[in-house]
C-alpha positions in Angstrom: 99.4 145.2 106.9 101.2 148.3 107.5 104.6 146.6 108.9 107.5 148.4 108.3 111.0 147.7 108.3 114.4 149.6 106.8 116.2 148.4 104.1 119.4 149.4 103.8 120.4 151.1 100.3 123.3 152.8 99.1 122.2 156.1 100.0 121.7 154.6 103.7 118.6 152.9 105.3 114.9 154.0 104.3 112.0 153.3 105.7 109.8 151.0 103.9 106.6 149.1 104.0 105.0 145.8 102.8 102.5 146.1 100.4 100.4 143.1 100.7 100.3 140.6 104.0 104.0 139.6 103.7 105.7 140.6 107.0 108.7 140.1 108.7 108.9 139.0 112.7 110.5 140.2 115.4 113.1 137.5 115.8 114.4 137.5 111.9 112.1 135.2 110.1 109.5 135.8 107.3 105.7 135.2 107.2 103.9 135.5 103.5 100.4 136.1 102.6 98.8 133.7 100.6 98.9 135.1 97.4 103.1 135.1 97.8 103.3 131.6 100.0 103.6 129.1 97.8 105.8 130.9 95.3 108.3 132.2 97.9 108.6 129.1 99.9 109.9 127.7 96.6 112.0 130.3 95.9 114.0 129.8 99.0 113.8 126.1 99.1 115.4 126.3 95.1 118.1 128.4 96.7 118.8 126.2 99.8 119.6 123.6 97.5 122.0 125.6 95.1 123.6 126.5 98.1 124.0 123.2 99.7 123.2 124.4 103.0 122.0 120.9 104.0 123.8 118.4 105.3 123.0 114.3 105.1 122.3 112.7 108.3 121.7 109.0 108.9 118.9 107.3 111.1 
């Protein structure tokens, strides 16, 4: 996929590209491949948690 997006750095923003079938949308949200799916869903679910950016809500 040949997607590209800038990341901002210290020495400004750069022009970058994904390697692999990871991409990022339009409106802000992230769609992996599957060889980085699993793995990065987990990675962000791990770190909504540690976060607590959850909140209870009753039936």
């Amino acid at each position: 996929m040949s997607e590209q997006y800038a990341k901002c750095t210290i020495e400004g923003d750069k022009k970058t590209k994904w390697i692999c079938g990871c991409f990022l949308t339009i409106d802000g949200y992230f769609k992996f491949c599957n060889a980085h799916d699993a793995t990065l869903k987990k990675a962000i679910q791990l770190q909504i948690d540690e976060l607590d950016m959850t909140l209870i809500v009753e039936d």
